[in-house]
N, C-alpha and C positions, 0 to 999 in steps of 0.2 A: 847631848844632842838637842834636848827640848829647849837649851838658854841659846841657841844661835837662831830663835825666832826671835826674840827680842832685839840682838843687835841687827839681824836683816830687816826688822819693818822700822827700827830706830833709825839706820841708815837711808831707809827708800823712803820715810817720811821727811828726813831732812835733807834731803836730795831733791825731795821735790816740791820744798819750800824753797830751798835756794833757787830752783829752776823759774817757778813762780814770782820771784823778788826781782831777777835779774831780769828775765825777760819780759811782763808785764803787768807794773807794778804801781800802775796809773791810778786802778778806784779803789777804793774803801776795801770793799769787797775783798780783792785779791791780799789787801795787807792785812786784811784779818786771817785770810786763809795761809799765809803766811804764818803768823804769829800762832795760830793752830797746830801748825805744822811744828814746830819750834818747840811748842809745850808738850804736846804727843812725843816727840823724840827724846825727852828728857826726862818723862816718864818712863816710857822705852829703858835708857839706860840705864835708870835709876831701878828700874825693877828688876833689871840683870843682875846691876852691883847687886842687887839685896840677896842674889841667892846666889852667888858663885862669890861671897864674903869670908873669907877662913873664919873671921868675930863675930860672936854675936853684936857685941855692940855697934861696930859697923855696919851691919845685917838692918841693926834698928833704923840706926842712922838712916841709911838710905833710901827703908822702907817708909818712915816720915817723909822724905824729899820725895818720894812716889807719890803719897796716899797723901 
């Protein structure tokens, strides 16, 4: 129950960088908040994979692509 926080705010943060891109994506500003978004969600899932891993070494793996 504790790993489906990770992919709920991995999803609503990339949900709502997409929403941000598509709809108003005119200054600086927004495309970095974007790109924020982007990085945060992939952390997100990246710290999910690392503990719901069968392998350690995948476990590593992923928790490098996290951290």
């Amino acid at each position: 129950m504790n790993d489906l926080q990770y992919i709920v705010s991995g999803a609503l943060s990339l949900s709502v960088s997409i929403y941000v891109l598509a709809r108003r994506s005119k200054t600086l500003v927004l495309k970095f908040l974007f790109l924020f978004g982007i990085v945060v969600s992939i952390w997100e899932f990246s710290s999910w994979f690392s503990r719901i891993s069968p392998d350690a070494t995948i476990a590593i793996l992923s928790f490098k692509i996290a951290f």
